[in-house]
C-alpha positions in Angstrom: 0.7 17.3 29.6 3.1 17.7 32.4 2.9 15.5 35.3 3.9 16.6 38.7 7.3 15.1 39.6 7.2 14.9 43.6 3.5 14.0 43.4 4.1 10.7 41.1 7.3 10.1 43.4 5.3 10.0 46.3 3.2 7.9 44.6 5.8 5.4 44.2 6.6 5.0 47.7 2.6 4.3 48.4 3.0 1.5 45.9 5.8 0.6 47.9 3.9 0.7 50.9 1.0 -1.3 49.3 3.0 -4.0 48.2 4.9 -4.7 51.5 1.7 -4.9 53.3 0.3 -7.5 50.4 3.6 -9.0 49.8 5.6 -8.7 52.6 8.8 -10.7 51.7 9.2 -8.7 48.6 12.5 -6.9 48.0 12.6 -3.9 46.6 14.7 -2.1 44.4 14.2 1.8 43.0 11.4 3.6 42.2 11.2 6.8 40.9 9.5 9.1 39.2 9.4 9.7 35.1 8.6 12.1 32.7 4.7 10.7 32.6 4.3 8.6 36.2 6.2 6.5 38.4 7.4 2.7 38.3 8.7 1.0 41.3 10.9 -2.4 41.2 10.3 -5.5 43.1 11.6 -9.0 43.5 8.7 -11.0 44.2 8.6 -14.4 46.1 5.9 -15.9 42.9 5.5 -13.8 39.9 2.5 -11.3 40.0 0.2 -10.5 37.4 -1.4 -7.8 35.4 -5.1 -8.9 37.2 -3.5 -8.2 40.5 -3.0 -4.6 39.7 -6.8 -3.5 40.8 -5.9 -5.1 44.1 -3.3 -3.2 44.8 -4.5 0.0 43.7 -7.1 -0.9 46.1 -5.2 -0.7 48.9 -2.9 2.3 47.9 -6.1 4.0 47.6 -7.5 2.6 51.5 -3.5 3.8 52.8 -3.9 7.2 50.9 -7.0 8.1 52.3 -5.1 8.0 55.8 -3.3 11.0 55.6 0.4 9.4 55.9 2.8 12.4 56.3 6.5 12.4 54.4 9.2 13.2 56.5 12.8 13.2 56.3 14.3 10.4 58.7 18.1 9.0 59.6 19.5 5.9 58.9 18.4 4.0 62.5 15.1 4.5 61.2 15.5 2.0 58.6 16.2 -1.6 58.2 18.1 -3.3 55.6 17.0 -7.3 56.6 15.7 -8.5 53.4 16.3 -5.5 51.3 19.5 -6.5 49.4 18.8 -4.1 46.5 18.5 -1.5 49.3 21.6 -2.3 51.1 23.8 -2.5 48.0 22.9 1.2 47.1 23.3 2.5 50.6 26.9 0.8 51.0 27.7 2.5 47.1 26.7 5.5 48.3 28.8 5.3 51.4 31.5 4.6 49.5 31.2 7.2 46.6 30.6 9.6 50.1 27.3 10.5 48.3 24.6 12.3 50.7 22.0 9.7 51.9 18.5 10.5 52.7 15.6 8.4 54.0 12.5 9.2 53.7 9.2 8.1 56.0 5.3 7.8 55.9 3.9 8.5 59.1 0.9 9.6 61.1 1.4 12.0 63.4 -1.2 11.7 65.2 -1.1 7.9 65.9 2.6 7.7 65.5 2.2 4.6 63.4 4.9 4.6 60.4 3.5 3.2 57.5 7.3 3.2 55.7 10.5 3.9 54.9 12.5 4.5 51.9 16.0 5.1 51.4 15.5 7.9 48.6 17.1 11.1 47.8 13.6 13.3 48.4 11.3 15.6 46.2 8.0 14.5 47.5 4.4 16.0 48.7 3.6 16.6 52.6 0.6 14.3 53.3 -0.8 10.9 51.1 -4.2 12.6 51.0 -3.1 14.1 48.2 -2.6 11.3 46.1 -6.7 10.6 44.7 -6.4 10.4 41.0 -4.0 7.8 39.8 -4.0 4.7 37.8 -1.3 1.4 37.6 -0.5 0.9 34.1 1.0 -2.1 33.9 3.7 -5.0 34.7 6.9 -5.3 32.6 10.7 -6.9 33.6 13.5 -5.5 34.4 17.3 -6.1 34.7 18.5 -4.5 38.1 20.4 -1.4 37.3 19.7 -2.2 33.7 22.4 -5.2 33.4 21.3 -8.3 31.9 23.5 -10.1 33.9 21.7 -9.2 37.3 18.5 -10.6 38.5 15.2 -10.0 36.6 13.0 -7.7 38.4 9.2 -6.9 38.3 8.7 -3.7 37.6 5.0 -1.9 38.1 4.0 1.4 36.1 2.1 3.9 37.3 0.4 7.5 36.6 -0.6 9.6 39.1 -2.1 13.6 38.3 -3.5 16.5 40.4 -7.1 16.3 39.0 -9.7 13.6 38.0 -10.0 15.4 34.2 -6.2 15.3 34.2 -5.9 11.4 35.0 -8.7 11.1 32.5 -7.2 12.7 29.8 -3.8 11.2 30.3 -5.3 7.6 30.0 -7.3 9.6 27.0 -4.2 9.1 25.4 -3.1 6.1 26.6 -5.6 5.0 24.4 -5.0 6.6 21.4 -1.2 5.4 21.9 -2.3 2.0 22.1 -4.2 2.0 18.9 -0.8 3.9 17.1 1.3 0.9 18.7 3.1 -0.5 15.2 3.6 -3.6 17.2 -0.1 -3.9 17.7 -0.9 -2.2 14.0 1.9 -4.5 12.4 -0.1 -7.6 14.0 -3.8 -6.7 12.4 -2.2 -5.9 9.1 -0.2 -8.8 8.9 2.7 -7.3 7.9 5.7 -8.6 10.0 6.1 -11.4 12.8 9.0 -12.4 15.4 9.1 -16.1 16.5 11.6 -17.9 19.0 13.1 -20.2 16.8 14.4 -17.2 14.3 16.2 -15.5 17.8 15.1 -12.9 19.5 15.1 -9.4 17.6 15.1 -11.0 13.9 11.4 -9.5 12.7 10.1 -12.2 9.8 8.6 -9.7 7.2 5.1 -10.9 5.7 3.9 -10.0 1.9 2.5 -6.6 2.8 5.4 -5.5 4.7 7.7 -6.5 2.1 5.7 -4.5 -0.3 6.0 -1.6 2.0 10.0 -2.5 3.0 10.5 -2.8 -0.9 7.9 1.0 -1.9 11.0 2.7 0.4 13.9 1.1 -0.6 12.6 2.1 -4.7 12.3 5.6 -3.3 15.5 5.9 -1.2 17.3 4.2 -4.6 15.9 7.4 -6.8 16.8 9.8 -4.4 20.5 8.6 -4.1 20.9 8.7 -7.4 19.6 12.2 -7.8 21.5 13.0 -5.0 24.9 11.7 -6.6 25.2 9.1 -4.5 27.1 5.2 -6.0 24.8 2.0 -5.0 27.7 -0.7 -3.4 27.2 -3.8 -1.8 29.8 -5.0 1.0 30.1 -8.2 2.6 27.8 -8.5 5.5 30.9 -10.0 7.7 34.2 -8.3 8.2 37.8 -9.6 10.0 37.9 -9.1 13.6 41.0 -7.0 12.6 39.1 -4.5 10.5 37.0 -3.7 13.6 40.2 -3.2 15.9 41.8 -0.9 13.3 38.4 1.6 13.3 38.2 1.7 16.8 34.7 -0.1 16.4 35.2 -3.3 18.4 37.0 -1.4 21.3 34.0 1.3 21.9 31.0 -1.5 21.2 31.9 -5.0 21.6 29.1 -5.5 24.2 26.6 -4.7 21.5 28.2 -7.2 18.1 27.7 -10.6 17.8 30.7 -12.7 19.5 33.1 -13.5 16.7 33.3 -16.5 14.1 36.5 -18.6 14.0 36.4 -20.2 10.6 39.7 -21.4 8.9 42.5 -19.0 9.1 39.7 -16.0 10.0 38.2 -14.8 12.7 34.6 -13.3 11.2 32.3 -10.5 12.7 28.7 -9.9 11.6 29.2 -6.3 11.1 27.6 -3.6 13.0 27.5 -1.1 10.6 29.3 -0.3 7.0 31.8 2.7 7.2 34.8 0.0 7.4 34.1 -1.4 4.3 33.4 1.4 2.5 36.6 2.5 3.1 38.0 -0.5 2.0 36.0 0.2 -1.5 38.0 4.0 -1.5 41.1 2.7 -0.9 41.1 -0.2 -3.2 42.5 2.4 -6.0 44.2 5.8 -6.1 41.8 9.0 -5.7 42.6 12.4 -7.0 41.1 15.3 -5.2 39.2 15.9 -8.8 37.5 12.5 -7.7 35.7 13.7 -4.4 33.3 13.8 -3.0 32.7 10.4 -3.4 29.6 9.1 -2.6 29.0 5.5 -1.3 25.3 4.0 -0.4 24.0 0.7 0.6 21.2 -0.9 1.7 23.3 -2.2 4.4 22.3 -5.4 6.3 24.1 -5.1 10.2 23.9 -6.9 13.2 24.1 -5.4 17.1 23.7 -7.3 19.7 20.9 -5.8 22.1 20.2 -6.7 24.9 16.9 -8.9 25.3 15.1 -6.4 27.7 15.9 -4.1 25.4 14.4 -5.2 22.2 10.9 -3.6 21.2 9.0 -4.2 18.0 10.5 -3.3 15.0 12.5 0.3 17.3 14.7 -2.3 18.4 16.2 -4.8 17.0 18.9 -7.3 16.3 19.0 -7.5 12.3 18.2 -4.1 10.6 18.4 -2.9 7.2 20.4 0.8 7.5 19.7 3.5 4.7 23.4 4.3 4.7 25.5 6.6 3.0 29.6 7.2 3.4 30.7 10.2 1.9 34.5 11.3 1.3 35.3 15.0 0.8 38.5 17.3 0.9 38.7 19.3 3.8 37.5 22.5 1.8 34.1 20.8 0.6 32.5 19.8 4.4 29.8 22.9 4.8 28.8 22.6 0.9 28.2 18.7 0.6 26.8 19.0 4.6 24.2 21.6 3.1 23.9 19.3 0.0 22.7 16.1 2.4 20.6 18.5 4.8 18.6 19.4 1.7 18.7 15.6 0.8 17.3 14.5 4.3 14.7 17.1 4.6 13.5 16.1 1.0 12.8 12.2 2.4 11.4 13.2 5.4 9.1 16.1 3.9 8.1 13.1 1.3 7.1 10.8 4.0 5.0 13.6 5.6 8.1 12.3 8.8 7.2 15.5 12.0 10.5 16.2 13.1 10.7 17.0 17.1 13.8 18.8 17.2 17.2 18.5 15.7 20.2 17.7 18.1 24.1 18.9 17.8 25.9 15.8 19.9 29.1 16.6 21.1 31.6 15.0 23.2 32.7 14.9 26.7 36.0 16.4 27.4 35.9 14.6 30.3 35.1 11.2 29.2 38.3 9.8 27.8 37.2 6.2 27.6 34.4 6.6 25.2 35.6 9.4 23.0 39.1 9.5 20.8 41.4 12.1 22.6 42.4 14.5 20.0 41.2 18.1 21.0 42.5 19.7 18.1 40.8 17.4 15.7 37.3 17.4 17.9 37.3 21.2 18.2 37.5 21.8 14.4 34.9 19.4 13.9 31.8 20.8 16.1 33.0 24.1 15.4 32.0 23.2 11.5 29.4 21.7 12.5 28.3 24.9 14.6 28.9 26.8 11.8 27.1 25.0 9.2 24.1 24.4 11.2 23.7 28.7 11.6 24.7 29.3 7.9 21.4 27.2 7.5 19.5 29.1 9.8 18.8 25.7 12.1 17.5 25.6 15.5 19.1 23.1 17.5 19.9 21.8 20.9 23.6 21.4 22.0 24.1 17.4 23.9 27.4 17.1 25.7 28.7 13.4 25.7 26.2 12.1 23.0 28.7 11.9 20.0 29.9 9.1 18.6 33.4 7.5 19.4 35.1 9.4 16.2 33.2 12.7 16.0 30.4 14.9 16.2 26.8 14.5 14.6 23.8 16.6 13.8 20.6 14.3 14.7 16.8 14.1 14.0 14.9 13.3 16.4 11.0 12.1 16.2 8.8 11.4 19.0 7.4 7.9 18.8 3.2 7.4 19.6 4.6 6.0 22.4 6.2 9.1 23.3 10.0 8.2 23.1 12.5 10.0 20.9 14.0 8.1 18.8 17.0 9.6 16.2 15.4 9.4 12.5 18.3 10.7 10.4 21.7 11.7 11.3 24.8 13.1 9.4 28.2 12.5 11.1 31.4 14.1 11.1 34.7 12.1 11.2 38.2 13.1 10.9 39.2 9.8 12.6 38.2 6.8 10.9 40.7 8.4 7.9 43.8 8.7 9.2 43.4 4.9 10.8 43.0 3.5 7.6 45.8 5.5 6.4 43.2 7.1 3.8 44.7 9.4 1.1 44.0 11.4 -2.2 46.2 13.9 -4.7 45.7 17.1 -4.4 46.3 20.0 -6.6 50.0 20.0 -5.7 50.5 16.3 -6.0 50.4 16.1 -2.4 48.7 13.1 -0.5 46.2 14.9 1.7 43.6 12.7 4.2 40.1 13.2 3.5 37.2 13.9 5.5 34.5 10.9 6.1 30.6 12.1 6.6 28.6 9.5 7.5 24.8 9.6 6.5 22.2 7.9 8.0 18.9 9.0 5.0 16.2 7.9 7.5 17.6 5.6 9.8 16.7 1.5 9.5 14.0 0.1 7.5 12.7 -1.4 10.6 12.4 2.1 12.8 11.4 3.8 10.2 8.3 1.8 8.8 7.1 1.7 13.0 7.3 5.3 12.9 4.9 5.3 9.7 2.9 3.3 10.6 2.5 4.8 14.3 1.9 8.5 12.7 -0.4 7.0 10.1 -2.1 4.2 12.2 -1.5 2.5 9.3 -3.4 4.1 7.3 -0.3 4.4 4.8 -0.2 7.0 1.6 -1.2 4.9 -1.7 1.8 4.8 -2.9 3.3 3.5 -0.2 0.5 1.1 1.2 0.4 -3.1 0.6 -3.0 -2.9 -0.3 -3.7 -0.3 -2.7 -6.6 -2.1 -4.8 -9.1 -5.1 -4.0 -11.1 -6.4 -6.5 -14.2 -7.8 -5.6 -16.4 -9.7 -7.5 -19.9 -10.3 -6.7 -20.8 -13.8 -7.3 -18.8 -16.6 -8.7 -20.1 -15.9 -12.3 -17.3 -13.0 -12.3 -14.3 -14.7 -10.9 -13.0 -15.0 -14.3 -13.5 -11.0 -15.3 -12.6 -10.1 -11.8 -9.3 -12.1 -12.6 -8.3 -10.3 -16.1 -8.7 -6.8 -14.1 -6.6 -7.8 -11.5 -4.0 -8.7 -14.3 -4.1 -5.6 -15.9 -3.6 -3.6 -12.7 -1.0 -5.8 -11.7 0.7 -5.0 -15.6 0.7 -1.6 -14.4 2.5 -2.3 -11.1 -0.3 -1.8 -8.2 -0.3 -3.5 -5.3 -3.5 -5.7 -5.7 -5.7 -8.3 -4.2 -8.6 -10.3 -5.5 -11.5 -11.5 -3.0 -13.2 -14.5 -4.5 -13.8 -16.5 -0.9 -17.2 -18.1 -0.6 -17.7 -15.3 1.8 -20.9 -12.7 1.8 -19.9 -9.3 0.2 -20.2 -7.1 2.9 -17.9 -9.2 4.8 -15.4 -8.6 2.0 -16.0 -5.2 2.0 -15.5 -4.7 5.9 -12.1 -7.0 5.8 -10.9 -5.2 3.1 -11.5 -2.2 5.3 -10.0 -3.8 8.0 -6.9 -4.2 6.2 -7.0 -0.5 5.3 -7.4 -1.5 1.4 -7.4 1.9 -0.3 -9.3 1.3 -3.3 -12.4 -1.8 -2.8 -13.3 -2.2 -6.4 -16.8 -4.0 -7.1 -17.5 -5.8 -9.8 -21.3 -6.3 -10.5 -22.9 -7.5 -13.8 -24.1 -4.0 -14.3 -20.1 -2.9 -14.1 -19.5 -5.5 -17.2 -22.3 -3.8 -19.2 -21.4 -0.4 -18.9 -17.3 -1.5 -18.4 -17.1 0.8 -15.8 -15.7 0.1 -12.3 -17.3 1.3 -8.9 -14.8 1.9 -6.4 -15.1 3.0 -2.5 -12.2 4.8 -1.4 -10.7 4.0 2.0 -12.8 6.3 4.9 -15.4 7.3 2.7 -19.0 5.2 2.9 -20.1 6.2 -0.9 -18.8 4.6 -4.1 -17.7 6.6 -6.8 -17.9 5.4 -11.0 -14.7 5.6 -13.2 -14.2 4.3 -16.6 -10.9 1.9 -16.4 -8.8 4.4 -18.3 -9.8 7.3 -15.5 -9.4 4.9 -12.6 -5.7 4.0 -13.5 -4.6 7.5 -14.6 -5.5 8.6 -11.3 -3.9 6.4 -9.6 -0.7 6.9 -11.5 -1.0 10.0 -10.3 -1.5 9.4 -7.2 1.7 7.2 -7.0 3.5 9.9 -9.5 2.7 13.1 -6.5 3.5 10.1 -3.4 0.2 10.5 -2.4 
């Protein structure tokens, strides 16, 4: 669905409107229109609250229904008294000699002006046309983004051409809401976030542990099919080592402030390509050596900002499926093909949708953020041009979305919250190298600089399991889900043979769970359920007799009979196939 851009803008400046005449000593700040609605940003005097939404769409609705015309108006129509947000901008604009617009509801007929915006335009002709919206909700915001200014209230809004539009949008509102991992992570018990373990640090419970730990035992096999070498680094490097990579100049905002310990000055690192360069240089390499290929489980730190933070998307502590790979010059485009094929096999495995796939190139222009070495920047996104059409991918170009050191070819997922989020990445760096002074032998004897690819298999633990559990609504694959088997006994006589199957299918490395609470058993049954248990095993008196086991399968209302022998094998199986 496409909402329409100058409709939902218009909107905004109604909430606007709304809010003055409810609130009138509220400031306000920018409100524009986005890809699925509007928000608008206020300062108010006392903090407002989600139950005072229906008020105010009350009253947008009342001022709506008075067929308020949009026109285009000069500055003397407009007052800045108690609009500070509003002044800054203007005098910015002034100054940058941008164009400045304002921007008026008025009735033509009664010559009343309803308000006045200082905006840049795109909007409807006449408020009647705004019927069919909805306000979403309340969240904060820094103004312009910086967690240094003032915290703003910020209201979101939809607004769409028909009532069957507006109804579907909020349709799948709903079924977003229900594929929220923050909300899914919550009833299935699988992660938590408290104060006193600082903001962004997620606490992992049992069940997401048992996930965290299904991927990391897959990500392990696949590295070593893929030739990778499993290091560990320290999770803290010298100040120094950042400095020399280029690493703390382009994102110190975003890395813990530094340690001073003894003679050191310690950073919780933001990421792992420094030290595995330290590993490759800690002997002598012959070109016969490479590639080399470095993984780690690595544990990093970045400093986001608070406002930022978002479930498990966004984070403070993360757990990266990284990968560093050293190649000579003459071996990019066949060990790039070789990790395509290795990043399309975990993402076809984890049944991941891919969106699209994103070439991210620098800006010429931009000599702050990116290294200024053309020679070196045009060889590597011509390779990576190249590469990417030998393989027949489709891809869109981004200018000024590269990292600080090079190129990188990006996958991109849409999240059930519809936000696209980069899943894998591969990244292409002639830079890092040459500052560590990074050498091998060639064929001549010669000392020749390798090539550094840096390979991101599917991003952090912590992204990727909210993306799972978002496309799956946590209704995970057996062999990656916490709760593959429950047994159940059905009165207290069978605790102990209920216990000696559990045993045996925890001998054959299941995830299980025994039920014996003092509970009735079709509550069991329905909290198993609950907890999207695949397998609810029952075990009756007639199950002992016959030693078989009746088992319900997960969406499915009728039980099915297996002997022990055929229940296992099948699910070996099923874990075997990563089903």
């Amino acid at each position: 669905m496409e909402a329409n851009k100058k409709l939902n803008h218009s909107a905004s400046h109604l909430l606007a409107a709304a809010i003055l005449k409810l609130y009138p000593n509220a400031k306000l700040a920018i409100g524009p229109a986005i890809e699925e609605g509007f928000y608008y940003d206020f300062e108010f005097e006392n903090p407002i609250l989600e139950s005072d939404l229906p008020n105010i769409e009350k009253v947008m609705k009342e001022l709506a229904k008075e067929g308020y015309e949009m026109r285009k108006v000069g500055i003397e129509q407009y007052s800045f008294e108690n609009q500070p947000y509003k002044k800054e901008l203007y005098e910015e604009f002034k100054k940058e000699g941008k164009e400045i617009t304002f921007f008026q509801y008025w009735n033509p007929k009664t010559k009343e002006i309803l308000f006045t915006d200082l905006c840049a335009g795109g909007h409807i002709e006449n408020s009647r046309e705004i019927k069919y919206f909805k306000l979403l909700g309340i969240a904060g915001a820094y103004w312009r983004g910086d967690s240094k200014n003032k915290m703003l209230t910020r209201i979101y809004g939809t607004c769409w051409e028909t009532k069957d539009e507006l109804a579907k949008y909020l349709d799948i509102l709903r079924e977003r809401k229900e594929r929220d991992h923050r909300k899914i992570g919550r009833d299935l018990n699988l992660f938590t976030f408290n104060q006193l373990g600082g903001q962004g640090f997620p606490f992992w419970l049992e069940d997401g542990m048992k996930i965290h730990n299904a991927i990391r035992d897959y990500v392990l096999k696949l590295d070593k099919k893929f030739g990778f070498r499993e290091v560990l680094t320290p999770h803290f490097g010298e100040k120094k080592l950042y400095e020399i990579s280029g690493h703390w100049a382009h994102y110190q905002d975003t890395m813990f402030a530094p340690i001073k310990m003894d003679n050191e000055t310690l950073v919780a690192r933001p990421m792992t390509c420094p030290h595995h360069i330290i590993l490759f240089n800690s002997t002598r390499r012959s070109y016969k050596d490479l590639p080399i290929r470095y993984s780690e489980q690595s544990r990093l730190y970045r400093y986001e900002a608070s406002g930022a933070l978002s479930g498990l998307e966004r984070v403070r502590g993360m757990d990266l499926t990284e990968g560093h790979i050293f190649v000579r010059p003459d071996q990019i485009r066949s060990e790039f093909k070789h990790l395509y094929k290795m990043i399309l096999q975990a993402l076809k495995d984890f049944n991941i949708e891919i969106d699209h796939i994103s070439l991210s190139l620098r800006d010429p222009q931009d000599t702050q953020k990116f290294f200024q070495n053309d020679e070196m920047w045009n060889k590597a996104e011509n390779d990576l041009r190249e590469v990417l059409g030998e393989l027949n991918i489709k891809y869109k170009e981004f200018i000024g979305e590269a990292a600080f050191y090079g190129p990188k070819v990006d996958f991109q997922v849409k999240t059930a919250l519809n936000r696209i989020i980069t899943m894998s990445t591969l990244q292409l760096d002639f830079l890092l190298p040459s500052r560590f002074e990074m050498k091998f032998v060639d064929s001549n004897e010669q000392f020749v600089t390798p090539v550094l690819i840096h390979r991101g298999l599917i991003g952090t633990y912590e992204r990727f399991i909210a993306t799972l559990l978002e496309q799956t609504k946590g209704v995970l694959p057996f062999w990656l889900s916490p709760r593959q088997i429950t047994i159940i006994p059905i009165n207290d006589e069978l605790n102990e043979k209920a216990q000696d199957l559990y045993n045996e299918f925890l001998d054959e490395d299941f995830n299980v769970n025994i039920d014996i609470r003092p509970e009735r058993i079709n509550k069991k049954i329905r909290d198993a359920q609950i907890l999207k248990t695949k397998f609810i095993v029952v075990i009756g008196k007639k199950e002992i007799e016959t030693n078989t086991l009746s088992v319900r399968e997960y969406g499915k209302d009728d039980s099915k009979t297996y002997s022990k022998e055929e229940f296992v094998n099948y699910l070996k199986q099923l874990k075997k196939n990563l089903k």
